[in-house]
C-alpha positions in Angstrom: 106.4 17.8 -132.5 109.3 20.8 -133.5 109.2 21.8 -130.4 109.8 18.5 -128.8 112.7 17.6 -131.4 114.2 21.1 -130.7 114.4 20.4 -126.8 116.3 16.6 -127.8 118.3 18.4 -129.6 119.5 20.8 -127.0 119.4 18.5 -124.3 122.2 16.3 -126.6 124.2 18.7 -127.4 124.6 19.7 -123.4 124.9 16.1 -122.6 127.5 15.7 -124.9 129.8 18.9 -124.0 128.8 18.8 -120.5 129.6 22.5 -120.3 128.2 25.5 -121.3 131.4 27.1 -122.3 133.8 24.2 -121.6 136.9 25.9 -123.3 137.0 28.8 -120.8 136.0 26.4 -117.4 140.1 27.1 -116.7 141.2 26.6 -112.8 141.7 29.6 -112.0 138.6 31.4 -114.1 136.6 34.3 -112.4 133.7 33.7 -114.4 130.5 32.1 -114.4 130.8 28.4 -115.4 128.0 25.6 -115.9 127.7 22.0 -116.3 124.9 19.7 -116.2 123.8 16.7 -113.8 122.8 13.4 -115.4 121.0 10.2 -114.7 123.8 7.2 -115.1 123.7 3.7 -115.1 126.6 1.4 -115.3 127.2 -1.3 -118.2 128.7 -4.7 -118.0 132.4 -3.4 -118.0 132.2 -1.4 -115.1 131.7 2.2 -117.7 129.1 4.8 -116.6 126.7 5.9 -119.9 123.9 8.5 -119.9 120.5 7.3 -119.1 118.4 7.4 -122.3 115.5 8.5 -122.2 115.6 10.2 -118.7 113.9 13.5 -117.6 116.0 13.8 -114.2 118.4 16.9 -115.1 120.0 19.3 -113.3 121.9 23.0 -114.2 124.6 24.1 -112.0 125.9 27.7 -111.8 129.5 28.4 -110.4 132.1 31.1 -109.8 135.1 29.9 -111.0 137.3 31.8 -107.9 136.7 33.8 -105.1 137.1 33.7 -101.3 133.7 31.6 -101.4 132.0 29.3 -103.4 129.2 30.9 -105.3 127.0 28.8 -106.8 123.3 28.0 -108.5 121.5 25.0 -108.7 118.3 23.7 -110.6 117.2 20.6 -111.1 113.7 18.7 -112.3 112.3 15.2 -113.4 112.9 14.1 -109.7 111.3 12.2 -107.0 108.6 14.3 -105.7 108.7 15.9 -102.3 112.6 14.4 -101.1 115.0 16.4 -99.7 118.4 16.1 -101.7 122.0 17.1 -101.0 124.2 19.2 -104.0 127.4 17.2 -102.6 131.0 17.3 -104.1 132.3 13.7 -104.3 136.1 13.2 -104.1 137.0 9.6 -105.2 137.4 6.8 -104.6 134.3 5.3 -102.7 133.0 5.9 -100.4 133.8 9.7 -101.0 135.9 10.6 -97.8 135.4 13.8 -97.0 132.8 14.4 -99.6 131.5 18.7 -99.2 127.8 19.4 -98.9 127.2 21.9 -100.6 123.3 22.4 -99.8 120.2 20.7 -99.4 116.8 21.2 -100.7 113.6 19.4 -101.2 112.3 18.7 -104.2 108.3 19.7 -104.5 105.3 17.9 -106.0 106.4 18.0 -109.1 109.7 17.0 -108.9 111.1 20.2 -109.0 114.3 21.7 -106.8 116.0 25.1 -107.0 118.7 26.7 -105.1 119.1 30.1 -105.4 122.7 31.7 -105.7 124.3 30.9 -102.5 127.6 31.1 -101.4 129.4 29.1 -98.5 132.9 29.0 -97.1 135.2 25.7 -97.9 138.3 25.1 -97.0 140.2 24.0 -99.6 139.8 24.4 -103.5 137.9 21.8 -106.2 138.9 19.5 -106.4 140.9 18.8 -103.4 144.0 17.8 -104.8 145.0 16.3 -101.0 142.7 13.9 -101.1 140.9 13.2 -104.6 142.1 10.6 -106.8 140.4 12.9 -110.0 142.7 15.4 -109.8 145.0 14.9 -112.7 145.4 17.2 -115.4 147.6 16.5 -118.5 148.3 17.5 -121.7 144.6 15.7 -123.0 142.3 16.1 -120.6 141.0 17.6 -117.8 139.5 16.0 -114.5 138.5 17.9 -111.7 136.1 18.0 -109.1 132.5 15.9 -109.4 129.1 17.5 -108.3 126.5 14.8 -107.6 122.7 15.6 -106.6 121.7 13.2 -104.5 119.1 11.8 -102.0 120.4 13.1 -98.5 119.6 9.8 -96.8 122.5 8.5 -98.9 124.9 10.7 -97.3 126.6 9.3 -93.8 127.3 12.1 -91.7 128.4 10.1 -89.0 131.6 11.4 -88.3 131.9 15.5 -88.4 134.1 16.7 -91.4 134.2 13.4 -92.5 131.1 12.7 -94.6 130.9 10.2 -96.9 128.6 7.9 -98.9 126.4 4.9 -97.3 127.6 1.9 -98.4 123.7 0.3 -99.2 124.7 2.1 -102.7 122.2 0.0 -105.0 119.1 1.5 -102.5 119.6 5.1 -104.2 122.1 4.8 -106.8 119.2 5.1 -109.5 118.0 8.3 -107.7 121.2 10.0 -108.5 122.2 13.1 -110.9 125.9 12.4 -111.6 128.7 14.7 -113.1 128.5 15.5 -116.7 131.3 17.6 -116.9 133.8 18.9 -114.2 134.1 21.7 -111.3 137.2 23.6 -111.1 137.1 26.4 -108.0 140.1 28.5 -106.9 139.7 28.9 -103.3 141.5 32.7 -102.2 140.4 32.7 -98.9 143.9 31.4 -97.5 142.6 31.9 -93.8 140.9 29.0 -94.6 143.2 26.8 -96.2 146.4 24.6 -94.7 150.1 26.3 -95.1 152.5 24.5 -97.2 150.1 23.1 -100.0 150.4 24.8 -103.8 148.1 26.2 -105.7 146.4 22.5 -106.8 146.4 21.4 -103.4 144.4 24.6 -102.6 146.5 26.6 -100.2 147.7 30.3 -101.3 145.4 30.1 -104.4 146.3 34.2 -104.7 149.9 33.4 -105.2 149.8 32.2 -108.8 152.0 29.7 -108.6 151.4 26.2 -110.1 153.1 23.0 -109.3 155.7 22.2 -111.6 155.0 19.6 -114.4 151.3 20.4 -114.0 149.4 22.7 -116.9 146.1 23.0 -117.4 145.2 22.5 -121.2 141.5 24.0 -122.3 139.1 22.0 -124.2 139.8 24.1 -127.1 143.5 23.5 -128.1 
């Protein structure tokens, strides 16, 4: 029964913060970051709120910067034996131009790992050019959602232009959402559009920041 208590606990106080670490997840970090993947359900004023009780969770692993984006992803307390996409989702719906990070199928027991993996993108999270979350001020910060999610949901019809199927209330319960944000520095600027600054993920080695934006950590 301790042991139980003790693993609500923990589970609360990472639903809650989101992040492991939260005051260092900075833009620009180097470092290791994490934040967890929920089950969500959405109440009569259009608010999204934790599932209670749910044992669908998922850890994600990232490098805060690099040419790359290095990540690692585990998950459990899902649908047996489905393949599922690690996607980032730029709003608004449908997601257009939504990244897929991986894919991987979860095994008999509802299990899914993805072992540190790194893949080229080319632009920064979140894309500043076309995501309505990316907004920083002097309160807050937003930045780029991570969704795990069933890989049938993800239309694919159009290359580099992915987005989500609109039959949403098919999978939405089948869904780990954001519980906390993603901020990656892209530096590979080979990759990236000329012209853009460092939030809209072009020259991300240059230092510069766009002017009235600051990013605030959780601490202050």
């Amino acid at each position: 029964m301790k042991k139980n208590w003790k693993m609500v606990l923990v589970l609360a106080v990472l639903i809650c913060f989101g992040t492991v670490g939260s005051a260092s997840a900075y833009f620009t970090s180097k470092y290791w970051g994490e934040i967890t993947l929920i089950k969500k359900y959405e109440d009569a004023d259009g608010n999204w709120l934790p599932t209670f009780p749910s044992r669908a969770i998922g850890f994600l692993s990232y490098k805060g910067q690099g040419p790359k984006f290095c990540y690692s992803f585990y998950a459990r307390g899902l649908n047996p034996d489905t393949e599922y996409s690690l996607i980032y989702y730029p709003d608004p719906w449908p997601g257009e131009g939504l990244i897929e990070l991986g894919t991987a199928t979860s095994n008999g027991d509802g299990k899914l790992n993805i072992e540190r993996t790194c893949i080229e993108i080319d632009s920064c999270l979140p894309d500043c050019k076309k995501d309505a979350n990316c907004v920083i001020d002097s309160h807050w910060e937003v930045g780029a959602k991570v969704w795990l999610v069933p890989s049938s949901s993800v239309n694919k019809d159009t290359v580099d232009q992915y987005h989500m199927n609109d039959n949403w209330g098919e999978y939405v319960e089948n869904i780990l959402f954001e519980n906390g944000y993603v901020f990656y520095k892209n530096t590979n600027t080979e990759l990236l559009p000329e012209g853009c600054t460092t939030f809209q993920c072009s020259k991300c080695d240059d230092g510069e920041e766009e002017e009235g934006l600051e990013i605030i950590p959780l601490s202050e």
